[in-house]
N, C-alpha and C positions, 0 to 999 in steps of 0.2 A: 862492618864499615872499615874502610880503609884507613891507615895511619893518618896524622894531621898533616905530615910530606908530604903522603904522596893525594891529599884529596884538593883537586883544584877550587873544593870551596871552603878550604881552611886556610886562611891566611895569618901567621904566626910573627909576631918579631920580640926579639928583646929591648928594643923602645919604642917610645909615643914617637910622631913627626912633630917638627920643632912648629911645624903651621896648625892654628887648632882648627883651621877649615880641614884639614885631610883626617882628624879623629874619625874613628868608626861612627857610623848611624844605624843603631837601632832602632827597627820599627815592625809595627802589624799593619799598614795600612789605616789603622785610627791612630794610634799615638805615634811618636817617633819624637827621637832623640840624638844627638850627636854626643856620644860618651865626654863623661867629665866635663860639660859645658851646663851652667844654668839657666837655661829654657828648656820647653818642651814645645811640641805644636798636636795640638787636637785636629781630624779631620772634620771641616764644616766651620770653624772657632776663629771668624776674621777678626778685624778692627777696622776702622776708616771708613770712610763714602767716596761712591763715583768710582775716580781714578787714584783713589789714594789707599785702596784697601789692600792690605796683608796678615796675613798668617797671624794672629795673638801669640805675644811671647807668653808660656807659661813657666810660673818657677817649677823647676826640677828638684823632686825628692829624690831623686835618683844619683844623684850628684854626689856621690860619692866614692871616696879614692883611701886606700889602704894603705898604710905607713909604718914604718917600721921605728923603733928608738937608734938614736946615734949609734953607731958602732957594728950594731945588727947589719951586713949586708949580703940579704941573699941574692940568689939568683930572680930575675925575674922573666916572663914573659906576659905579653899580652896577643890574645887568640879571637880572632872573628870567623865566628863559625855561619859562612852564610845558609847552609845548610838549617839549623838549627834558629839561625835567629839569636846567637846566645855572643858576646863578647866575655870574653876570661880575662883576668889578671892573675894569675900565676905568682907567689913566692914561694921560692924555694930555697931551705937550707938542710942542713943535716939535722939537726931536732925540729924540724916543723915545715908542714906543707899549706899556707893557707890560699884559697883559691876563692877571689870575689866574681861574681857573675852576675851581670845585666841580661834582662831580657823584656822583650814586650811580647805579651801573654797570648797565641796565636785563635784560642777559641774563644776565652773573655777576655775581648778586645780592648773593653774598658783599666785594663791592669797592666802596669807597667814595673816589673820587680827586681830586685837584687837580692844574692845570698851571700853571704860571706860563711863559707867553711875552713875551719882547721884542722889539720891531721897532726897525729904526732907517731914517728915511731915505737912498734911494740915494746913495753919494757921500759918507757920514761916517764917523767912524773916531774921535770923541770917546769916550772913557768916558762907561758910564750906568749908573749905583748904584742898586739897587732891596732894599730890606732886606725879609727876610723874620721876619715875628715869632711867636713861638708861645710858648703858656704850658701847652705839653702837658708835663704832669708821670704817669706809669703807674701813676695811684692810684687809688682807688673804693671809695666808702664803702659800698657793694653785693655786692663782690667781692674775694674775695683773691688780688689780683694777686702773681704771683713769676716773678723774672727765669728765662728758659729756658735753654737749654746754647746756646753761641757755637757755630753751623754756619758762620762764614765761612773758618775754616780749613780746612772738611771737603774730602775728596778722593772 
């Protein structure tokens, strides 16, 4: 595969746009998301009657953004790979590579994921702090969300 320059369906920069209408949108054709924004929208998942029906806001567990402590400043980039489906967040410094990725799931439609990876170079052993931040609250002004039955004790 060709470098992320020179491939016209890699699109790279070292910042967000100041407007959160032009964030990336990732999607499979069932879910989809507009990065770092909290909603989601399900294919088929309206709201309203007649003439007044739209798309259901869903909260975004996905809503997730990677931070660094004071002082810490590396390089950054963020990468939309339409090829792939995948948006990147990239930091980069000299002790540490951490690289968060979105994606929606292109064969299990129903899944929408994120990874956050750290690298360090060979031969270090320093601590490296990567804060992870979310403003997911299980609410929606479209839907009555209510908490389910706790299965983690289940046997």
């Amino acid at each position: 595969m060709a470098d992320s320059e020179e491939d016209p369906a890699v699109f790279s920069s070292t910042c967000l746009p100041s407007d959160p209408r032009l964030l990336a949108t990732v999607t499979n054709a069932y879910l989809g998301t507009r990065v770092y924004r909290d909603i989601l929208h399900i294919n088929g998942v309206y709201n309203g009657a007649a003439g007044d029906t739209h798309r259901a806001d869903i909260p975004s567990p996905v809503n997730v953004r990677m931070a660094v402590p004071d002082g810490d400043v590396p390089f950054e980039t963020f990468t939309l790979n339409t090829r792939t489906g995948t948006f990147s967040h990239v930091l980069q410094s000299p002790s540490y590579t951490a690289t968060h990725q979105i994606y929606a799931h292109h064969s299990l439609v129903h899944l929408m994921a994120f990874s956050i990876t750290i690298q360090r170079p060979a031969g270090t052993s320093q601590p490296i702090t990567v804060q992870l931040q979310t403003p997911f609250v299980p609410t929606s002004q479209d839907l009555d969300l209510q908490r389910g039955p706790d299965f983690q004790e289940a046997q």
